[in-house]
C-alpha positions as CSV (number, residue, x, y, z in Angstrom):
1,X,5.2,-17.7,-3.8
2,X,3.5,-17.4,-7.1
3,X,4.9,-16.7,-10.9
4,X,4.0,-12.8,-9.9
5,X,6.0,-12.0,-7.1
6,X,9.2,-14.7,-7.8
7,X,11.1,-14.0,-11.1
8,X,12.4,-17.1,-11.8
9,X,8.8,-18.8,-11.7
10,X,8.0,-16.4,-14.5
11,X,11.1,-16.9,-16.2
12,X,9.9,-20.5,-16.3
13,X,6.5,-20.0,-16.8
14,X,7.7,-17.8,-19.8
15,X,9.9,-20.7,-21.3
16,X,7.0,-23.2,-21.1
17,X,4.9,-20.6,-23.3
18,X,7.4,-20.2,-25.6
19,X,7.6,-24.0,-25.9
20,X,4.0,-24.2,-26.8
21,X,4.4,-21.3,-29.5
22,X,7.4,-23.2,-31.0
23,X,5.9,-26.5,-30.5
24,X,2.3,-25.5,-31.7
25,X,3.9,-24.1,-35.0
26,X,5.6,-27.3,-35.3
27,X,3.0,-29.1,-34.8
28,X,0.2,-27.7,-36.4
29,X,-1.2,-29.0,-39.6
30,X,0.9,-32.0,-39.6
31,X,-0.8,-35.3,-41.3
32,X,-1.0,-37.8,-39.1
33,X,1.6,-39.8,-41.5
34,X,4.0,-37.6,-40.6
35,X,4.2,-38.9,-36.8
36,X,5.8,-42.3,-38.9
37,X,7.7,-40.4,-41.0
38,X,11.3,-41.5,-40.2
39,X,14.9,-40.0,-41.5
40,X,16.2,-43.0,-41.7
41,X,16.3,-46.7,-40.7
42,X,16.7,-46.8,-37.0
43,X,15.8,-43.4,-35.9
44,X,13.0,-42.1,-34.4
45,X,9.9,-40.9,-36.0
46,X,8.0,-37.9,-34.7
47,X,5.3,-39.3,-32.7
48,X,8.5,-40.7,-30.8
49,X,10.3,-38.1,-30.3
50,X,7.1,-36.0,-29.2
51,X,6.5,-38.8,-26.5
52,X,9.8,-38.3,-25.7
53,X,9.1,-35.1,-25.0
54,X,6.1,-35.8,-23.1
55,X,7.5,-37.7,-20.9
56,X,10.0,-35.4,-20.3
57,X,7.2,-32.7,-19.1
58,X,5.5,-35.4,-16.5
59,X,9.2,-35.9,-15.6
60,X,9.4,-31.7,-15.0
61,X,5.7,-32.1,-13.6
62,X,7.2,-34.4,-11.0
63,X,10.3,-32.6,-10.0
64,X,8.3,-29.0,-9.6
65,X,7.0,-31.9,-6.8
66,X,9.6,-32.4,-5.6
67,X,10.0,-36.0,-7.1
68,X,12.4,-37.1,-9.5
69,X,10.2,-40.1,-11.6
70,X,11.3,-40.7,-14.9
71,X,8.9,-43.3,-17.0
72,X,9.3,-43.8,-20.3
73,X,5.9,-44.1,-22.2
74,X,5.0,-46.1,-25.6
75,X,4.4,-43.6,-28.6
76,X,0.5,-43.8,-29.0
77,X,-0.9,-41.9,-32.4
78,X,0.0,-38.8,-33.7
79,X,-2.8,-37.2,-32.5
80,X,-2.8,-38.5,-29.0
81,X,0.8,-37.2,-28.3
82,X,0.0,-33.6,-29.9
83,X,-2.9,-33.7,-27.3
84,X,-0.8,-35.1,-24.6
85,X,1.7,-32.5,-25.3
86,X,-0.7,-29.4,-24.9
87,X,-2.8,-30.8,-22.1
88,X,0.8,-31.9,-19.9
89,X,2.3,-28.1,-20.4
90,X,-1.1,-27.0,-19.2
91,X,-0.7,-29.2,-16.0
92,X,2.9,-27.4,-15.5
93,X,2.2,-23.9,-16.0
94,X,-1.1,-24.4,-13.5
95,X,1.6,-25.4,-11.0
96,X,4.3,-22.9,-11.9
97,X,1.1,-20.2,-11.4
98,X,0.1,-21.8,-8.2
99,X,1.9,-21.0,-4.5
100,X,3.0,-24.7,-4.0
101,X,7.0,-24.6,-3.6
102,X,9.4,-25.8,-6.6
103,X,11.1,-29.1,-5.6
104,X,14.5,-28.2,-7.2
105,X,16.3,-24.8,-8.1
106,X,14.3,-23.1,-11.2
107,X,17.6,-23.4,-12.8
108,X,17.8,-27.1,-12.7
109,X,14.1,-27.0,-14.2
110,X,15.6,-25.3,-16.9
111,X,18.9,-26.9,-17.8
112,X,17.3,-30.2,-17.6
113,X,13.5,-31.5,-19.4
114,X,12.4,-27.7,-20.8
115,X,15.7,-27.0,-22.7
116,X,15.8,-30.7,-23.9
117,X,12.0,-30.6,-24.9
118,X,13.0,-27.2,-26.9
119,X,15.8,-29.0,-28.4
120,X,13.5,-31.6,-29.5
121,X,10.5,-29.8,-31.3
122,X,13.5,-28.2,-33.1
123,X,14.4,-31.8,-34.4
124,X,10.7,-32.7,-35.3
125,X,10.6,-29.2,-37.0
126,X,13.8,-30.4,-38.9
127,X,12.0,-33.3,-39.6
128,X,9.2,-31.9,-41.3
129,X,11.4,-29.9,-43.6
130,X,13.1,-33.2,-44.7
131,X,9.1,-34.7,-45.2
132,X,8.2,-31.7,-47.7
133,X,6.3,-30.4,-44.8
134,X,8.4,-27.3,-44.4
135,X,7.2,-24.9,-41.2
136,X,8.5,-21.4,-41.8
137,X,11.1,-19.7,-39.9
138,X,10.1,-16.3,-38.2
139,X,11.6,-13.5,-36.2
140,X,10.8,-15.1,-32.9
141,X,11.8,-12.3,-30.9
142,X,8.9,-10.8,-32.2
143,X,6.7,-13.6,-31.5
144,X,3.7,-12.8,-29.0
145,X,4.3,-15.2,-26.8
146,X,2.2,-15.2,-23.4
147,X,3.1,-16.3,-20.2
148,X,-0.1,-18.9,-19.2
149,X,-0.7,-19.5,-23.0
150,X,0.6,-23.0,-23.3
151,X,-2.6,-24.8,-25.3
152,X,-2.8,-25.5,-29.0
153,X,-4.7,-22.4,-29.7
154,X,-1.4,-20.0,-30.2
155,X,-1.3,-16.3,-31.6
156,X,0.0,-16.0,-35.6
157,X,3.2,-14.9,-36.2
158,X,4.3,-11.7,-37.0
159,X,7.1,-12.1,-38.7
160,X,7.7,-15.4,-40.9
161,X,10.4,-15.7,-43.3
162,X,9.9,-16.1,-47.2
């Protein structure tokens, strides 16, 4: 059954494009100095947190399988994770558009790696904020955000904040 005919495969396909949006304007235009910025002694920087949330999309990747693997990975460059990060959601939304069957309940998929990986793009946006990089807020209901668009190359917004 494909992302057409089954609502809740669109519903997720939906979730992973809005993912991309918020994570590309995250994202985007940060130095790679910022991936070792850190809040504090003992936290996380954001090259960390985005492998985090990397691994957390092979770990969806694998349950749409039918599989649950976790692996944690080691943080490579700053770079190399934003890379990782578009090219994995790519992986997932080809296999949320194809007919192979979803290992566990859409739901599941949901609750579990996507809303954590929103949660954390919201924590590296926070981040950048606290680095002088500030990303603006914007009305993201209004956001054009595609189903199927999940690379870096995202549409502008249309309503940002002053």
């Amino acid at each position: 059954m494909t992302s057409r005919s089954d609502p809740k495969r669109a519903f997720l396909r939906h979730t992973l494009a809005t993912l991309a949006y918020r994570g590309g304007k995250t994202l985007r235009d940060a130095p790679s100095a910022f991936g070792d910025y850190r809040l504090d002694e003992g936290t996380r920087a954001p090259r960390e947190i985005l492998a985090h949330v990397n691994d957390l999309l092979d770990w969806l990747l694998h349950l749409l399988e039918g599989r649950h693997v976790w692996q944690d990975s080691t943080a490579q460059p700053w770079e190399a994770e934003v890379g990782r990060f578009f090219a994995t959601l790519e992986r997932v939304d080809v296999y949320l558009a194809s007919e192979a069957p979803l290992g566990f309940e859409p739901e599941h998929l949901f609750q579990g790696p996507i809303a954590d990986a929103l949660t954390h793009v919201g924590q590296i946006a926070l981040m950048r904020r606290r680095a002088g990089l500030p990303v603006r807020g914007e009305n993201y209901f209004k956001a054009e955000i595609v189903s199927g668009r999940v690379g870096p190359d995202q549409a502008m917004p249309r309503r940002e904040f002053a």
